[in-house]
N, C-alpha and C positions, 0 to 999 in steps of 0.2 A: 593221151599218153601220160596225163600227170595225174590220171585218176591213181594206179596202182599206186604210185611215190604216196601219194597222198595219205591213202589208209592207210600203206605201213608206218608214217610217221604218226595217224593219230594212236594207231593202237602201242607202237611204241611207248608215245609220249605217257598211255595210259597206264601202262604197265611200269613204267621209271615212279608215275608218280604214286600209285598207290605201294611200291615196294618202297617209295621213302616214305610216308605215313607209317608201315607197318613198322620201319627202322628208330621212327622217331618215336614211336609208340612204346615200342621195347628200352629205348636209351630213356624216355622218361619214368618206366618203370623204376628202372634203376639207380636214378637221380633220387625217384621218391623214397626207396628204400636206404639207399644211403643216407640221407638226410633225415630218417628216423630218429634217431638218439639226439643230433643236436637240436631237434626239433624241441624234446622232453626238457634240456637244458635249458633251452632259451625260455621255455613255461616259465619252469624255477625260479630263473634270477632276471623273470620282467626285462631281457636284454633284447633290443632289436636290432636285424641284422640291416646292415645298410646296401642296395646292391650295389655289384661291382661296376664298374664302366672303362670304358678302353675310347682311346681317342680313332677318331676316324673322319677323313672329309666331310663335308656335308652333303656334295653331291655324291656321294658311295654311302654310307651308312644309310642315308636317310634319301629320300625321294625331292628332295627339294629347296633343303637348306643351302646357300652359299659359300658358309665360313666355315672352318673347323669348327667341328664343336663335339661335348663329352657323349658320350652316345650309352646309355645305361644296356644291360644286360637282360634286362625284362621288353617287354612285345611293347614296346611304345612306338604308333607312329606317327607322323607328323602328317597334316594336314593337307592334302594333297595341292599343289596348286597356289597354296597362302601367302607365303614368301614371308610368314610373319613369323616363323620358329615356336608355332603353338602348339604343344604336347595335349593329342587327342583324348590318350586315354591314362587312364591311373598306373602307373607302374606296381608292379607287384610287390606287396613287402611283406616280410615275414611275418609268421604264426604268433600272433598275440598281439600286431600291431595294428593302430586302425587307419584303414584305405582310405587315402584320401579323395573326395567326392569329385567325380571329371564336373567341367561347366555342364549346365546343364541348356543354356544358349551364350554365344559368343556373335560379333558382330568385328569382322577383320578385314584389311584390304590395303590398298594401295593405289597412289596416283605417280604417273609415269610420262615425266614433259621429253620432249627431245628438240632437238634443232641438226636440221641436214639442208645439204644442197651436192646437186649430182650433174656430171657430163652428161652429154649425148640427148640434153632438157630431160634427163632424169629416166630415159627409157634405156634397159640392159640390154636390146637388142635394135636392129634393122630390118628394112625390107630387101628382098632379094630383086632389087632394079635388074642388074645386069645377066640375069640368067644364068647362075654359078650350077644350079641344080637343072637341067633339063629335064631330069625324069618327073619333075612336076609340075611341068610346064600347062598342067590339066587342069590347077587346083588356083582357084583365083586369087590368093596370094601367099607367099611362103617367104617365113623371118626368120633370119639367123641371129644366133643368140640366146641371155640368157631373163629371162623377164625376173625370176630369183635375183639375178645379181646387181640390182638395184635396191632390193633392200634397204628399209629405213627404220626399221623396230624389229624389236620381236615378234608382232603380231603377222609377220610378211606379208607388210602394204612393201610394193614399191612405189616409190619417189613418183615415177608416171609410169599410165601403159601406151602411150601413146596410142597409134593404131590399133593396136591390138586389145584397146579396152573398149572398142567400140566393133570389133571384129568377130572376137568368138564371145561376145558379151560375157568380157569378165569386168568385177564392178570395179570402177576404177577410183578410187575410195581418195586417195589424196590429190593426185592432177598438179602435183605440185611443178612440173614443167621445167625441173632440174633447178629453178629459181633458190636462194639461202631463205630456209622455211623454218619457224618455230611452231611445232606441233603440242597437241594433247593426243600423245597415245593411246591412251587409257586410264580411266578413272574406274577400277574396279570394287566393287564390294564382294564380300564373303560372308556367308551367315552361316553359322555352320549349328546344328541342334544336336546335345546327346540325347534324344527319346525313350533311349533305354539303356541299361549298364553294356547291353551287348551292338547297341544300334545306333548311329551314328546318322544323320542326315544331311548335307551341304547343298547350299546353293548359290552359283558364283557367277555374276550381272557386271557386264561392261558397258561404261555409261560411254558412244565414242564421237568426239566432235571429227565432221569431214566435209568434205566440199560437198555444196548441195546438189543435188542433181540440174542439170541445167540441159537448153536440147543438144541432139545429135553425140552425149557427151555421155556415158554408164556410169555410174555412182550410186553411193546409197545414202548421201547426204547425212545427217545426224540422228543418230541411233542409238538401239540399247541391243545387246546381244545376250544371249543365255549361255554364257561360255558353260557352265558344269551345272550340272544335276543329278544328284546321285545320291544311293542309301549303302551304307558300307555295314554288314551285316559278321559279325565273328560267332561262328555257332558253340563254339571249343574252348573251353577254358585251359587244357594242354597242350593244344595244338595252335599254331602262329595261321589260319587260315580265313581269309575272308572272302566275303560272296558279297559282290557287289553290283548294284541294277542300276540303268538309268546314263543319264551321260558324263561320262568318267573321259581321266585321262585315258592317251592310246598305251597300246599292249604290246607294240612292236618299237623293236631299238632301243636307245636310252637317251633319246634327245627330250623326249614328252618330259622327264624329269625336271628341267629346267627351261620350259618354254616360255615362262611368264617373266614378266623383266627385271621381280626382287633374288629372282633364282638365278638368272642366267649370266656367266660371268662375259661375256659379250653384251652389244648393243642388238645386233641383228643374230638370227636363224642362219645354221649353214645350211647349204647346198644341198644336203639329205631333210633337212629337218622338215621338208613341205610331206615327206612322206610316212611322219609318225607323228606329228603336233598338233595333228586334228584331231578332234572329239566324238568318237564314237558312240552309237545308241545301241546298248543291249545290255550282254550280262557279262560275269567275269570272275574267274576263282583263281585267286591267290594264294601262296604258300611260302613259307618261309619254315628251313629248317637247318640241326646243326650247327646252332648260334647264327641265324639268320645266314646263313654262308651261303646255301642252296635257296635258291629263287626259284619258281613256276609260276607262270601267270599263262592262263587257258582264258579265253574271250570264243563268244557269239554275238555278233551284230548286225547292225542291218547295211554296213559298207564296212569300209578301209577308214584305215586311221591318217587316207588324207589331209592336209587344209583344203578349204576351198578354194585357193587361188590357181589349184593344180587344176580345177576343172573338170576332174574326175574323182566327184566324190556323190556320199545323199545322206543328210541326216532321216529324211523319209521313204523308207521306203522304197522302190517301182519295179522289184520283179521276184519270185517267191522265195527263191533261194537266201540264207547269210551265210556270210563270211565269216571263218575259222581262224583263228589267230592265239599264236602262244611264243613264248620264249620261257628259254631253262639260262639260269648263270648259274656262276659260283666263284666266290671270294677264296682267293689261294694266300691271303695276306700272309706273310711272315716275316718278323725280324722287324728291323726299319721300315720294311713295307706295308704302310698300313692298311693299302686296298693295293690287290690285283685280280679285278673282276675279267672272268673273260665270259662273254655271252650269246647266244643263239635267239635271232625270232624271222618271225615270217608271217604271213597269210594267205586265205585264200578264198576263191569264191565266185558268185556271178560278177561281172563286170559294174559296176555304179552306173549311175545316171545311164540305163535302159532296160525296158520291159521285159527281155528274153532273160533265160537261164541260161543257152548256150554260149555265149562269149564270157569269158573265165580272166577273171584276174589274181594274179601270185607274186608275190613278193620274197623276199629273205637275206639273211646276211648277218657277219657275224657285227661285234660292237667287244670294246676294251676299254678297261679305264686300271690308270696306276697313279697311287697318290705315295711319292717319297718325300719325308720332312715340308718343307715348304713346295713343294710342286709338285704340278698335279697335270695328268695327261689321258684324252680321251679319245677317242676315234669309233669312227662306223665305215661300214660299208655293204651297199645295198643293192639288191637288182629287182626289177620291177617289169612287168609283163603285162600289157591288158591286146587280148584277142582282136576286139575290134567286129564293127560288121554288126552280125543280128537283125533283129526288125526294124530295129531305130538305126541302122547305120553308126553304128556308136565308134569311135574312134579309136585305134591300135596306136597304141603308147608301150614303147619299150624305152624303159632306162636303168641309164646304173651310176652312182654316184658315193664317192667316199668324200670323208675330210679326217683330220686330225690335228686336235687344237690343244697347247700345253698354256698356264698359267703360273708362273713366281708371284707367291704374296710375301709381303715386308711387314714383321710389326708397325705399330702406329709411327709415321714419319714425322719426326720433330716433337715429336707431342701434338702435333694440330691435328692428324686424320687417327680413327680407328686403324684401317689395313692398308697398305696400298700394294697394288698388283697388274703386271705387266703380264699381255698374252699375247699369243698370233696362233693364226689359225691357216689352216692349207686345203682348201676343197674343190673338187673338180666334178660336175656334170658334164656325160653326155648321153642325150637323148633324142628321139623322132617321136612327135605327137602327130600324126597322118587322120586327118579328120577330112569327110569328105570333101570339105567347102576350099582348106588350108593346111598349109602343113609349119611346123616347128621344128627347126633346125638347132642342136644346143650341145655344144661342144665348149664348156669354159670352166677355165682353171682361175681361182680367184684367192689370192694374200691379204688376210686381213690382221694385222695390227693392230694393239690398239691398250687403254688404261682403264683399270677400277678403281677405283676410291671410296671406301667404307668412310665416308666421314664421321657418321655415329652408326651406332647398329638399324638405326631405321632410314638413313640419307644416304643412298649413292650416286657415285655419278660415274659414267665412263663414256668414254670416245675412240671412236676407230675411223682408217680408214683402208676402204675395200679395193684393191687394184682386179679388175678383172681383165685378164687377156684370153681371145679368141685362140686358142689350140687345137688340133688334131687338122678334120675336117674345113674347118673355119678358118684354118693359120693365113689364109692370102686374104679375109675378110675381115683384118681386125680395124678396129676404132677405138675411140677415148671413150668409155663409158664406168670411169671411177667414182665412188660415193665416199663423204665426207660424212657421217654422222655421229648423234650423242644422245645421253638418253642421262635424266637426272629424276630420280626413282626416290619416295619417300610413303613409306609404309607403316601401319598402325596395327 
């Protein structure tokens, strides 16, 4: 039934985007015509025009940045993922002036220490002893709860999986057993190459120390991961569009903007973010037009912009079909308000991790962000559907989870820090993972609180802590499963 929806939204989407190409075509025509005469001026009197710029968030202007900052008027964009504020490419300048040269290699990155300790020996959920659910009284075991809401980084490890890292074999990377733990999050590099005035290259390596695999216990002990790989491709010198191959950030929502920990004004991912923070393989075109106002990003790959902790994801491969994924925004800023993006995405496709085509997975939902003077507010909301079944018996997962998180930043306090800035955050899941062995029961509403601290523009630090309580479904099965953590972030 969701084939027909389906094609009328791609040919929609197809049609929106080439009538704004053909609009941005014509408005630049116009630009260039106008700009004739002072063009002849500025020969004359060797005067070069400086471009303009308008202030704007960092996470709304730019894909990544954290602080305010001046955001130029020409196609500059920042480096996907860096968290270093490095200006990719030459900003445009005026007729007689000379362009200055982009790097032609760059070496950028970040190490990211934390320290947590969590309830419940660090596991967000329980097993169902007392038989609350009988209609699953089939499946050999079912947990209520939220494995998300233990949360200790960005990178969504949580604190422990108890049982359940040894159950549906997810790796259970820290084991930390609720115990007060000093981590290394991640020690990432970025290398990023320009190969050509129009081609861009990056590749981005997380060095990650974790408990070593030991028996009867799921881990991946200390590792190197290949978070990005990608070639970011601009064919257009009028046009704000790129073609980009390889594994890139995700294409749905606007959490992937700030997944990595120089970007993100929290410590931990919300409650949506397992469902756009992951790295997909394929391809992807981007658009920006209107003074970057209107957004399009159109993707093909070979899954969902899963993480893997969700369990239903494949950076390879296993069945013929890929996955269709795009979102449209657009910036209504006006006045004092210097961002109010309101946005559309979604996906779609064969299910992940199994060999058939027919079990279909689909996602969607809208996402907001408004940034007035010092504060800044964001939210998503999303619903998620995987069919289930097929050859492989592959598991039916349906969910839907919103949050919405505002930030107050202060100029520098005292003179001793850069910024300081106070946020909370409101997120709720609930979801049924139904897998033949197990089922996942996840109904939880979670307040997270918390501090940043820009001590210099490359040293941050902040601290929350996460109340998670058992609601809806779950409301006679609650427990103490709160996390304390922090994360002290320094970038080059």
């Amino acid at each position: 039934m969701l084939n027909p929806t389906v094609n009328i939204l791609r040919k929609s989407l197809f049609l929106i985007i080439v009538l704004i190409i053909a609009c941005d075509a014509v408005s630049a025509a116009r630009r260039r015509r106008a700009r004739a005469k002072p063009r002849k001026a500025v020969e004359k009197t060797e005067q070069v025009e400086k471009p303009t710029a308008r202030t704007a968030p960092a996470d709304a202007a730019t894909e990544n940045k954290s602080a305010p900052v001046a955001v130029a008027s020409s196609s500059d964009e920042v480096i996907p993922g860096s968290g270093t504020n490095v200006v990719a490419e030459t900003p445009e300048t005026a007729p007689g002036a000379t362009a200055k040269a982009a790097p032609s290699f760059l070496i950028t990155g970040f190490l990211d220490m934390g320290f947590a300790m969590a309830q419940n020996k660090g596991v967000g959920f329980m097993k169902d002893v007392n038989n609350y659910f009988p209609e699953y009284s089939d499946k050999t075991a079912v947990f209520l709860g939220d494995p998300a809401s233990t949360y200790m980084n960005t990178r969504h490890e949580a604190h422990d999986l108890g049982e359940a890292g040894n159950f549906p074999l997810a790796f259970d990377t820290m084991q930390g057993k609720g115990n007060p733990m000093a981590t290394i999050n991640s020690a990432t590099i970025d290398m990023i190459a320009e190969i050509h005035e129009k081609v861009r290259l990056q590749i981005s390596t997380e060095f990650l120390l974790r408990q070593n695999v030991v028996q009867n216990v799921t881990g991946n002990g200390n590792f190197v991961n290949l978070d990005m790989a990608f070639i970011d491709y601009k064919p257009f010198q009028q046009y704000d569009i790129t073609l980009t191959a390889g594994k890139f950030i995700g294409i749905t929502g606007i959490e992937y903007r700030w997944r990595r920990a120089p970007d993100r004004w929290t410590v931990t991912p919300t409650l949506v973010g397992r469902y756009m923070d992951g790295n997909p393989i394929g391809v992807k075109v981007r658009g920006k037009h209107f003074d970057k106002r209107f957004i399009w990003n159109v993707g093909l790959t070979n899954g969902n912009s899963f993480t893997n902790d969700t369990r239903i994801f494949e950076s390879v491969e296993t069945n013929l079909g890929k996955t269709v994924a795009g979102r449209l925004s657009y910036d209504f800023a006006f006045g004092p308000i210097t961002l109010l993006e309101l946005g559309v995405s979604g996906s779609w496709g064969p299910q992940d991790a199994q060999s058939s085509n027919n079990p279909k997975q689909w996602d969607f939902g809208p996402d907001l962000q408004v940034a007035w003077k010092a504060l800044q507010v964001r939210g998503q909301w999303f619903k998620i559907n995987t069919d289930g079944g097929g050859i492989n018996e592959a598991k039916n997962y349906i969910a839907e989870a919103w949050y919405i998180e505002g930030m107050y930043s202060f100029p520098g306090l005292f003179d001793l820090v850069n910024t300081f800035g106070i946020y909370t955050r409101v997120s709720r899941r609930v979801a049924r993972e139904i897998d033949p062995k197990y089922v996942f029961i996840v109904d939880v509403l979670q307040v997270t609180p918390g501090i940043r601290v820009d001590i210099t523009e490359n040293i941050i630090f902040k601290a929350e802590y996460s109340i998670n309580m058992e609601v809806g479904v779950l409301s006679n099965y609650a427990f103490s499963n709160d996390i304390f953590t922090s994360s002290l972030v320094a970038k080059f």
